[in-house]
TORTI-224850 format. One record per residue (C-alpha): x, y, z; residue in three letters; residue number from 1. Coordinates in Angstrom, 3 decimals, always signed. Layout:
<recs>
<rec><u>X</u><v>Y</v><w>Z</w><residuo>ala</residuo><num>NUM</num></rec>
...
</recs>
This chain:
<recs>
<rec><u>-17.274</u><v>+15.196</v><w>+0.872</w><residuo>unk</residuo><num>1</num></rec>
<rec><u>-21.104</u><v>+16.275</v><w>+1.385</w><residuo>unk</residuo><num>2</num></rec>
<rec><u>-22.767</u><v>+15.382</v><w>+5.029</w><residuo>unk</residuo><num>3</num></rec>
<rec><u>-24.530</u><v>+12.406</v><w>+3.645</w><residuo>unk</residuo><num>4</num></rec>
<rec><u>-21.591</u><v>+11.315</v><w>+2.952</w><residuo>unk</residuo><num>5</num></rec>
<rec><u>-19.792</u><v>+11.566</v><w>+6.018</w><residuo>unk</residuo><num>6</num></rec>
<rec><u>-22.643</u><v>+10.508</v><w>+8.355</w><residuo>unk</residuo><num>7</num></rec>
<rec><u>-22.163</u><v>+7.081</v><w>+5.792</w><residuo>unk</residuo><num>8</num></rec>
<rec><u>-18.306</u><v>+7.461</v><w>+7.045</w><residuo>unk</residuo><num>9</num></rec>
<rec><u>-18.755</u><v>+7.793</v><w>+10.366</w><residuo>unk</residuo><num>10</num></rec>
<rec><u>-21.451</u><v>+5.031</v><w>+10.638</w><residuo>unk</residuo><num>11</num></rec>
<rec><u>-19.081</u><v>+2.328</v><w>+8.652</w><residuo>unk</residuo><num>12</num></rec>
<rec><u>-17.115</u><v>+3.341</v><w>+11.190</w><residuo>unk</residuo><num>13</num></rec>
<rec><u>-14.342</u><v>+4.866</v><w>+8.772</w><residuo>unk</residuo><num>14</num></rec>
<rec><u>-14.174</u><v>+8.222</v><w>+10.439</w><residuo>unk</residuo><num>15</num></rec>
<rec><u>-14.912</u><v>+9.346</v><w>+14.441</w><residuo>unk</residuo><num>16</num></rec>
<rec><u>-15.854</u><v>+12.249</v><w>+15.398</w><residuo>unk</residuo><num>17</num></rec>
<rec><u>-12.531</u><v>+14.415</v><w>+17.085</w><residuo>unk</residuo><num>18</num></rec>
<rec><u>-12.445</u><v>+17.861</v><w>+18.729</w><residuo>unk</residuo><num>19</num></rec>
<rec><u>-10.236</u><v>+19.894</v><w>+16.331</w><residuo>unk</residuo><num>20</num></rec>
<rec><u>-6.433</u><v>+19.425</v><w>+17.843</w><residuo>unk</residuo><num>21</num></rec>
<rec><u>-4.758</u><v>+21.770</v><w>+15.584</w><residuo>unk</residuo><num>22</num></rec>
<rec><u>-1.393</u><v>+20.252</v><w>+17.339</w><residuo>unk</residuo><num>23</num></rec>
<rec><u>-1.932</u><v>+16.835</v><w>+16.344</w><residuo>unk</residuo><num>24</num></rec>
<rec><u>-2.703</u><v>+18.367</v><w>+12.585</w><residuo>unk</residuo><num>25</num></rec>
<rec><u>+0.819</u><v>+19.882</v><w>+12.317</w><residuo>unk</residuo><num>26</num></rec>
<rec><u>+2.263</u><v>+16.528</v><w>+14.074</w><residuo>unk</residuo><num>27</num></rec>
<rec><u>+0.928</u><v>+14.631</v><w>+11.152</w><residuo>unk</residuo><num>28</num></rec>
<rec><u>+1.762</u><v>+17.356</v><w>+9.178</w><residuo>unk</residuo><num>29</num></rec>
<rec><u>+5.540</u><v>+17.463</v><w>+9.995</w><residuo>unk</residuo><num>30</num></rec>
<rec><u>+5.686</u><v>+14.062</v><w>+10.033</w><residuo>unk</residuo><num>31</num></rec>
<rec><u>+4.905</u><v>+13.537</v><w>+6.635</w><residuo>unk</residuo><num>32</num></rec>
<rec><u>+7.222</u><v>+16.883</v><w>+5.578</w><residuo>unk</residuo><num>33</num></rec>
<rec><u>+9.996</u><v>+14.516</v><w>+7.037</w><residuo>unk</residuo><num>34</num></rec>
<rec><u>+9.266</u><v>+11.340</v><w>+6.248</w><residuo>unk</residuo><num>35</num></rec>
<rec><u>+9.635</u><v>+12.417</v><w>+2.048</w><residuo>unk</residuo><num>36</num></rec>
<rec><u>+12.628</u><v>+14.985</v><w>+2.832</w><residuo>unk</residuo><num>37</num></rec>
<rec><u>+14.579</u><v>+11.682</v><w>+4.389</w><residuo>unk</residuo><num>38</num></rec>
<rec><u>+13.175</u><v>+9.464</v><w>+1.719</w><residuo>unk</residuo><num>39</num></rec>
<rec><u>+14.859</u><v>+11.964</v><w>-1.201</w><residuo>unk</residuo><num>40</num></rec>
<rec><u>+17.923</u><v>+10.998</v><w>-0.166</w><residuo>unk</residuo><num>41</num></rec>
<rec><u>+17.486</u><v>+7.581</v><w>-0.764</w><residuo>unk</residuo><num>42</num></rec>
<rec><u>+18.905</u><v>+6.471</v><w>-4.380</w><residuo>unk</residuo><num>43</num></rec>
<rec><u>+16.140</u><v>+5.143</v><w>-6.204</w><residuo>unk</residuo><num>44</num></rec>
<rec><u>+17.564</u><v>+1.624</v><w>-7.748</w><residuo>unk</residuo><num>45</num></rec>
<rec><u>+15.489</u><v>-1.786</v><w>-8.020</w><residuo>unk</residuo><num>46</num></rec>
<rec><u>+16.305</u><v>-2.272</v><w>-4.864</w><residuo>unk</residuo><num>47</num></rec>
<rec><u>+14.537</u><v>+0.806</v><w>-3.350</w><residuo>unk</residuo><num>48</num></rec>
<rec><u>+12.144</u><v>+2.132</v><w>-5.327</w><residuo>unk</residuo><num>49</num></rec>
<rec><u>+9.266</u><v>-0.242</v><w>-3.515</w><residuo>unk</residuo><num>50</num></rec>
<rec><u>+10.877</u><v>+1.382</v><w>-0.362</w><residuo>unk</residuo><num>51</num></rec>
<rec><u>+10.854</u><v>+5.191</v><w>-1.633</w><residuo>unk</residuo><num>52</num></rec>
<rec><u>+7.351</u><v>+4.360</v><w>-3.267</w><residuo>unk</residuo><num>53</num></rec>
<rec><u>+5.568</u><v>+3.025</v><w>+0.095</w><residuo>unk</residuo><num>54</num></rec>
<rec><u>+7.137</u><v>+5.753</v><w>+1.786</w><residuo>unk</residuo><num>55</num></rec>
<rec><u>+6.153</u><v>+8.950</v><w>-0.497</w><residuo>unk</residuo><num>56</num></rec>
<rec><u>+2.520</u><v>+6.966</v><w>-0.390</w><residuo>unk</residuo><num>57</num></rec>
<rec><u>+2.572</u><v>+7.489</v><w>+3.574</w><residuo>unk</residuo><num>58</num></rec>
<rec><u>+3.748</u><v>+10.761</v><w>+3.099</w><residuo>unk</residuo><num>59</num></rec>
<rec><u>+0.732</u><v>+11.616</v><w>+0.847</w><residuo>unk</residuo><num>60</num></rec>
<rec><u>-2.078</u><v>+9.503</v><w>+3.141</w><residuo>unk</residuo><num>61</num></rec>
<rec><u>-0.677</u><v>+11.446</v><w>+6.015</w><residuo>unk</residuo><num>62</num></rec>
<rec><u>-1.609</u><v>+15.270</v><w>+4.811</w><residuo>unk</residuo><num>63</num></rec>
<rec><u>-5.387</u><v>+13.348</v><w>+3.505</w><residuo>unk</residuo><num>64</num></rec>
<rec><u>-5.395</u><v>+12.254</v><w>+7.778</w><residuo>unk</residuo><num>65</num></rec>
<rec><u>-4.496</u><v>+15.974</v><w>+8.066</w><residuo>unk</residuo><num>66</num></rec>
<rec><u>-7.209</u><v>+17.330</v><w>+5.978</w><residuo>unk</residuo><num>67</num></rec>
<rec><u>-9.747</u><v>+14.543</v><w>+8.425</w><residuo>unk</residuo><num>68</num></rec>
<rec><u>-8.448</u><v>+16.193</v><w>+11.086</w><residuo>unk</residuo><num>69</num></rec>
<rec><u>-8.871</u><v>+19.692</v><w>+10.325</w><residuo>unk</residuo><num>70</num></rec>
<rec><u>-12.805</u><v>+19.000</v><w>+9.435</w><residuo>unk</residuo><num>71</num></rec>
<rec><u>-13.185</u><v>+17.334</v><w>+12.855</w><residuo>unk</residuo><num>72</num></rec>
<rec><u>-12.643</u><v>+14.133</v><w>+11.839</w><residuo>unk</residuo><num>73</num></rec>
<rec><u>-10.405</u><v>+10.975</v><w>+12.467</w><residuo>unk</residuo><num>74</num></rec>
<rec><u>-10.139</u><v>+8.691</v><w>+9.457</w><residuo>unk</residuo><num>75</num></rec>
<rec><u>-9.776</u><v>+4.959</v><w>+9.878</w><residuo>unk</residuo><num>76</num></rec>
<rec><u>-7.711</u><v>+3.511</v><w>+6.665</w><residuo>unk</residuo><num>77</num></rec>
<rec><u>-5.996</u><v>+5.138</v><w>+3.982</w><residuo>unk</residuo><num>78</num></rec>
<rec><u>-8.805</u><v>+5.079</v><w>+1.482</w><residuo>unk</residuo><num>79</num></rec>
<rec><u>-10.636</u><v>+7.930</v><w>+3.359</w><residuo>unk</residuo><num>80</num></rec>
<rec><u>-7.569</u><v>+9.794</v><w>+3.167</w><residuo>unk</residuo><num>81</num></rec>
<rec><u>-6.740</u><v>+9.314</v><w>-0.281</w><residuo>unk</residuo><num>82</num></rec>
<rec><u>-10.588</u><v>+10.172</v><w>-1.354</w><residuo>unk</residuo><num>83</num></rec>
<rec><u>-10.720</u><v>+13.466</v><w>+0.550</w><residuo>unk</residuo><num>84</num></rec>
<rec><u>-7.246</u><v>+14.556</v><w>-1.223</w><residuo>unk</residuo><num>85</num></rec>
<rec><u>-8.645</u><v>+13.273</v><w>-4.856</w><residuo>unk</residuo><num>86</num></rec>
<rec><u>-11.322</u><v>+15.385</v><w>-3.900</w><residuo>unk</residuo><num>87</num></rec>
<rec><u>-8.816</u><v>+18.409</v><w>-4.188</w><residuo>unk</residuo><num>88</num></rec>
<rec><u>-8.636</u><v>+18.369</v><w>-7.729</w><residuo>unk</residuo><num>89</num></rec>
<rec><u>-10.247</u><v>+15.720</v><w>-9.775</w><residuo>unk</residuo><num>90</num></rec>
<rec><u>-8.338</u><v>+15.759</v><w>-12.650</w><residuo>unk</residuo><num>91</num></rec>
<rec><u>-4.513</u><v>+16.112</v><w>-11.341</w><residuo>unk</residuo><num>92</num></rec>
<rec><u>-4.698</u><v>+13.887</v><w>-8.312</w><residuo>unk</residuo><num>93</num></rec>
<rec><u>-6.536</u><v>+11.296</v><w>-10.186</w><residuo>unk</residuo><num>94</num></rec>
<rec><u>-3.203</u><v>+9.525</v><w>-9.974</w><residuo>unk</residuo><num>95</num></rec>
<rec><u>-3.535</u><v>+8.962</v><w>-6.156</w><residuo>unk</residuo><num>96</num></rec>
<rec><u>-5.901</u><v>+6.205</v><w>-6.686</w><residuo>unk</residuo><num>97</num></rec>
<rec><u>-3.313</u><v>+4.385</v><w>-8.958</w><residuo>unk</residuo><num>98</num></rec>
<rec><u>-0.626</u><v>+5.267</v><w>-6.385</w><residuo>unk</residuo><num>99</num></rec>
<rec><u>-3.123</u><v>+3.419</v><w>-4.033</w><residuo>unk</residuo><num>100</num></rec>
<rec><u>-3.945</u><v>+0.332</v><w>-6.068</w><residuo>unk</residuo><num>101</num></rec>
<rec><u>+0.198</u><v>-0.011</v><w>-6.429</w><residuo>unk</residuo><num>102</num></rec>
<rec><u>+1.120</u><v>+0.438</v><w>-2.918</w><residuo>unk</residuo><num>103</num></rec>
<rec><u>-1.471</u><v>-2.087</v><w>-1.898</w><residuo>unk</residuo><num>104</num></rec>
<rec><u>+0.046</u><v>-4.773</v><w>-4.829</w><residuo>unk</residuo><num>105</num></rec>
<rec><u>+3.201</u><v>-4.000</v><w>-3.052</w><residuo>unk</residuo><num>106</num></rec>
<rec><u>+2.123</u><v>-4.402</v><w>+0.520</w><residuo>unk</residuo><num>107</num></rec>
<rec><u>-0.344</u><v>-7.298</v><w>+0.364</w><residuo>unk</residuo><num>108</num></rec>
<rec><u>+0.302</u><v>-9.221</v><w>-2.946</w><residuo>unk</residuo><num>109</num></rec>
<rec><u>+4.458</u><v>-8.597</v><w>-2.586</w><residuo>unk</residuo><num>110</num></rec>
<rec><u>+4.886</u><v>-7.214</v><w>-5.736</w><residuo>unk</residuo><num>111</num></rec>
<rec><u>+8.151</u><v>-4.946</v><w>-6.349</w><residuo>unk</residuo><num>112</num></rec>
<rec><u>+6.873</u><v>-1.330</v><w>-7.592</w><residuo>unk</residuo><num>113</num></rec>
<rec><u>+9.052</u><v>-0.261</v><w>-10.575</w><residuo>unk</residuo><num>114</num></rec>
<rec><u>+11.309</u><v>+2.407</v><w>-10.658</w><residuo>unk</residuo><num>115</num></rec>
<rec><u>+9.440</u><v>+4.014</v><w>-13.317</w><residuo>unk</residuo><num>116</num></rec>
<rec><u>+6.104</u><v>+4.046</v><w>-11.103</w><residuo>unk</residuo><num>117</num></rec>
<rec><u>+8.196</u><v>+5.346</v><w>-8.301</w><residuo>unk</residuo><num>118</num></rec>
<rec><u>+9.097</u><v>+8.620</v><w>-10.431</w><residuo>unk</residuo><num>119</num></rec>
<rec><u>+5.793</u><v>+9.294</v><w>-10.739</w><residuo>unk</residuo><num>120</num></rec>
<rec><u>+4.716</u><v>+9.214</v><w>-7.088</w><residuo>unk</residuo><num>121</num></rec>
<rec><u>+8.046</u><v>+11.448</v><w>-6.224</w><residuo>unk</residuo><num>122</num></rec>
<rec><u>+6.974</u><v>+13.839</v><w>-9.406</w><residuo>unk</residuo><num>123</num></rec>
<rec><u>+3.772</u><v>+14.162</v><w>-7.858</w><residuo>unk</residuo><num>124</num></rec>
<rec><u>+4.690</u><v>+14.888</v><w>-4.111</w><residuo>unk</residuo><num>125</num></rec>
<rec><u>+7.282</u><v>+17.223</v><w>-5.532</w><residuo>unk</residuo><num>126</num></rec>
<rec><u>+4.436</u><v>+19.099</v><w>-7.913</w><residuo>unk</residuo><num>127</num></rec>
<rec><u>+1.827</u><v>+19.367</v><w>-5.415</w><residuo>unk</residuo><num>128</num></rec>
<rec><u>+2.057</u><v>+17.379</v><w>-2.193</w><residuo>unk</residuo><num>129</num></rec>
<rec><u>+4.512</u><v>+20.180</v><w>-0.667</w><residuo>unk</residuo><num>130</num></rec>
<rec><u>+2.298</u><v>+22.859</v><w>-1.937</w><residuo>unk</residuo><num>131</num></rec>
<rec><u>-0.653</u><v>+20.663</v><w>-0.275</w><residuo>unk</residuo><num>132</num></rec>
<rec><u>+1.286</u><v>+20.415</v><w>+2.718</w><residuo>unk</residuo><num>133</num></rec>
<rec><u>+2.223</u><v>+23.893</v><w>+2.935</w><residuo>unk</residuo><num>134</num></rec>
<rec><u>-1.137</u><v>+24.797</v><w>+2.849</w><residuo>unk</residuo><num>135</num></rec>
<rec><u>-2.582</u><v>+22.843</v><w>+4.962</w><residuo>unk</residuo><num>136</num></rec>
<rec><u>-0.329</u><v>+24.186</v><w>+7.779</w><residuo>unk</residuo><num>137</num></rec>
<rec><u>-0.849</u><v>+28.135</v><w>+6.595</w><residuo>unk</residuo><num>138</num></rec>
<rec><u>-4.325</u><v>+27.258</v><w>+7.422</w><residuo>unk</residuo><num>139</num></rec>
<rec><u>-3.658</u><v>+25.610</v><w>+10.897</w><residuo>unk</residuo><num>140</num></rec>
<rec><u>-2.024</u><v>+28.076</v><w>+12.140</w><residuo>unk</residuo><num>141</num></rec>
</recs>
C-alpha cells in the first residue's frame, strides 16, 4: 500500500495509527498459528467444512492484522487485512479475495461453504500461510 493510500485508510477510518507493539504482533501471530493447528484436526465432512472454512479464513485475516501492525497500523475490518496480504503476491493470493467473498456468503447470507471450497482455503494456508506466518514472526523478533 502507497501513503496516499493509507492516509485514504486512516481517514475512512479503516486503519489508526498504533505505536509498533511487537508483543501484540506475535499475540496475533500465535493466535492464528493455533487457531488452524486445532482446526486440522477437525474432519472435514458437510457438516464442518463451513466451520474449518470460517476458521482457516480467521487464521489468514489474522497474520494481514499482523502485517497492519508491524507498519504501525491497526486495521478496522477484514478487508484491509486481506488487501495488504493480496498485496504479497498478486498472482498466488489472488484466491484470498474469493476466500473473502465465500466466508462473507457464509456468515451473512447463511450459505454452507462446500467441502470442495474448504480444500482450497486449507491447501492454501498449508502452501503459504505458515510460510507467511513464519515470516512474519522471523521479522518481529
Amino acid at each position: 500500500m502507497n501513503d496516499a493510500q493509507i492516509k485514504q485508510f486512516v481517514e475512512e477510518k479503516k486503519l489508526r495509527p498504533r505505536i509498533l507493539d511487537k508483543l501484540r504482533i506475535l499475540s496475533i501471530l500465535n493466535s492464528a498459528e493455533q487457531t488452524a493447528k486445532e482446526i486440522q484436526n477437525f474432519r472435514l465432512s458437510e457438516k464442518t467444512a463451513t466451520i474449518i472454512f470460517r476458521e482457516f479464513y480467521e487464521a489468514i485475516r489474522q497474520i494481514g492484522d499482523a502485517k497492519w501492525w508491524f507498519t504501525g497500523y491497526e486495521p478496522f475490518g477484514h478487508e484491509i487485512s486481506i488487501d495488504l496480504l493480496m498485496e504479497e503476491n498478486p498472482v498466488e493470493f489472488k484466491h484470498l479475495d474469493r476466500f473473502r467473498r465465500i466466508r462473507n456468503d457464509a456468515n451473512y447470507g447463511g450459505y454452507a461453504v462446500t467441502i470442495e471450497q474448504t480444500k482450497e482455503i486449507v491447501n492454501f494456508w498449508n502452501v503459504h500461510g505458515k510460510k507467511l506466518l513464519l515470516r512474519l514472526k522471523k521479522e518481529v523478533k
